[in-house]
N, C-alpha and C positions, 0 to 999 in steps of 0.2 A: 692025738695029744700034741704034737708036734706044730699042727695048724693051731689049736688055740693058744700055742705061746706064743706063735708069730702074731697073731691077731692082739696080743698084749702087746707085744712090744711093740706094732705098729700106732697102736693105738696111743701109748705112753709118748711115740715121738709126737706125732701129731697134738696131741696136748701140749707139750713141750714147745713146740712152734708158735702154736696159737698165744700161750704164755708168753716167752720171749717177744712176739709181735707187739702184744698188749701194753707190754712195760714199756719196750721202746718206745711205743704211740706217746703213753704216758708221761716218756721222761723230756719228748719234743713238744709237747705243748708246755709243760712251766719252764721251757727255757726262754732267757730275754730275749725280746726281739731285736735282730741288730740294725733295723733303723726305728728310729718313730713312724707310728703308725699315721697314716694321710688324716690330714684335717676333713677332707669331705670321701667319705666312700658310697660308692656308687649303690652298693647294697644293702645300705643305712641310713636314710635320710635326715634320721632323730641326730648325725653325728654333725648334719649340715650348719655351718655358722647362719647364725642369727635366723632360724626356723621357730617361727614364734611358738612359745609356750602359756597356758594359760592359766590366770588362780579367780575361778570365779566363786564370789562372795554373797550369800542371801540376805537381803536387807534385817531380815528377822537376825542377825548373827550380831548387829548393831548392838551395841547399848547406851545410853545417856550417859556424858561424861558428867554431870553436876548428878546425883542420888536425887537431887528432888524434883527432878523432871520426870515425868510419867511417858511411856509409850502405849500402842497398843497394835497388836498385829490383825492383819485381813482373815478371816476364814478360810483361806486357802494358806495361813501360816509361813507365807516366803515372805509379803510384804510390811512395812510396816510404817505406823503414824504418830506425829504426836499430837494431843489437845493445849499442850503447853508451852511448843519451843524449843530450845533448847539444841546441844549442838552431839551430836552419837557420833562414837568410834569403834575400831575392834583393830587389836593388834594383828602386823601385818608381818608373814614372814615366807622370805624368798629364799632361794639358796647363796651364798657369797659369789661376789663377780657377777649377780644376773644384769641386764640392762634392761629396765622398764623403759618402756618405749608410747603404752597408750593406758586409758582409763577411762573404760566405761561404764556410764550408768543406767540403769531401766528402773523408771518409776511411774507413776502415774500422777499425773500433773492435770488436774482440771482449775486451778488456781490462777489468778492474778499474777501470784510472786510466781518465781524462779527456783528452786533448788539450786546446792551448790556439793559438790563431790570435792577432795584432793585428796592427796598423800602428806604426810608431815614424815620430818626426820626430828629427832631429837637426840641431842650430841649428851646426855646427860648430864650438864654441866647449867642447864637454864638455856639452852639454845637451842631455839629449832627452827625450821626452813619448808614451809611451802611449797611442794615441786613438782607435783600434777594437777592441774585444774581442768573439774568441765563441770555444765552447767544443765541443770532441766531446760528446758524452750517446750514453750506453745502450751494451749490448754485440752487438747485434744484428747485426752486420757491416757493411757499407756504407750509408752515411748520409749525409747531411746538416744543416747549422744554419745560421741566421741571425742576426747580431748585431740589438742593438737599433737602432731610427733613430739615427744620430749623425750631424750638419751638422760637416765639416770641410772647410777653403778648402783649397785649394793653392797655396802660396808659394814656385815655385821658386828665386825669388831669395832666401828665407831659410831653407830648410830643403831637408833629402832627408830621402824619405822609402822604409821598408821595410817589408817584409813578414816575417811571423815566423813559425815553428811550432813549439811544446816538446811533442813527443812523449810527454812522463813517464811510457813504457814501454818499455825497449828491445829490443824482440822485433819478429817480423811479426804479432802480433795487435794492433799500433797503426802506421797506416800514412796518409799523407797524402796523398790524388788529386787537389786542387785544392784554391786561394783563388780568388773569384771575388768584385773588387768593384763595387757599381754605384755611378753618379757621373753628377752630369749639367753641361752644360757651365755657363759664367756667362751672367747674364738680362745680354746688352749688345745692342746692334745688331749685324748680319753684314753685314758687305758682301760675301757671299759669291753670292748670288742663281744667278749662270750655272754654278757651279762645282756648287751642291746641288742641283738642278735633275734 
């Protein structure tokens, strides 16, 4: 009788430890950390300044900004063309502080003309600004292009911003399979540590 009450009571402490350990654990991780945590950590990459990030877009995601422009998309549903013209967008939206940096397009260009990709801002007031350009080249069929390096911030408190494509041929030998920008977050601290982990 004697051994199983020692065997309870043992047992009660050892729980009792294992509890008291647990809280403690507990109450040392939500406490604040007393410095800022390092801008680049070695065991995190994602936390590295200017580690590019990417929002890529399928042309089929496009629409015609005038209603009486028609489109039509490829068989494989990613690309798309128009018979008429006309200039397609799709709202663009990044986190606040990103810096877009490039703007790529993948279309298929057997045409004459050129394609034309950018970004626009729009201040809501009737103003807006131009800020990434790149261009189809060559008649080769499916392709690729790069804009030049361009540093833009993101301000979603003062502006939206879009995505654009002017076809400037309206058949299926000019067709548009993607915009694809890359962007990297802003250089700040994260307090984000458990979450990117």
């Amino acid at each position: 009788m004697k051994l199983k009450k020692w065997q309870f009571v043992l047992s009660f402490v050892l729980l009792a430890g294992l509890l008291v350990s647990a809280v403690g654990s507990a109450l040392a991780n939500v406490s604040a950390p007393a410095t800022a945590p390092e801008l680049i950590r070695p065991d995190n990459t994602l936390m590295a300044p200017h580690a590019f990030h990417y929002l890529y877009v399928t042309g089929s995601a496009l629409r015609p900004r005038d209603g009486a422009y028609n489109w039509l998309s490829t068989g494989s549903g990613g690309c798309i063309y128009t018979t008429v013209g006309g200039l397609f967008n799709v709202d663009l939206q990044l986190p606040e502080g990103a810096g877009i940096d490039y703007l790529r397009i993948f279309y298929y260009d057997t045409s004459a003309s050129d394609a034309n990709a950018w970004i626009t801002s729009y201040d809501g007031e009737g103003n807006f600004d131009d800020l990434v350009y790149v261009g189809s080249t060559g008649t080769a069929g499916y392709g690729t292009a790069l804009s030049d390096f361009t540093r833009v911030y993101v301000h979603n408190a003062n502006q939206s911003l879009v995505l654009n494509w002017r076809p400037n041929d309206a058949s299926s030998a000019m067709q548009l399979c993607g915009l694809r920008i890359a962007y990297h977050m802003p250089d700040y601290y994260l307090y984000l540590p458990g979450i990117l982990r």
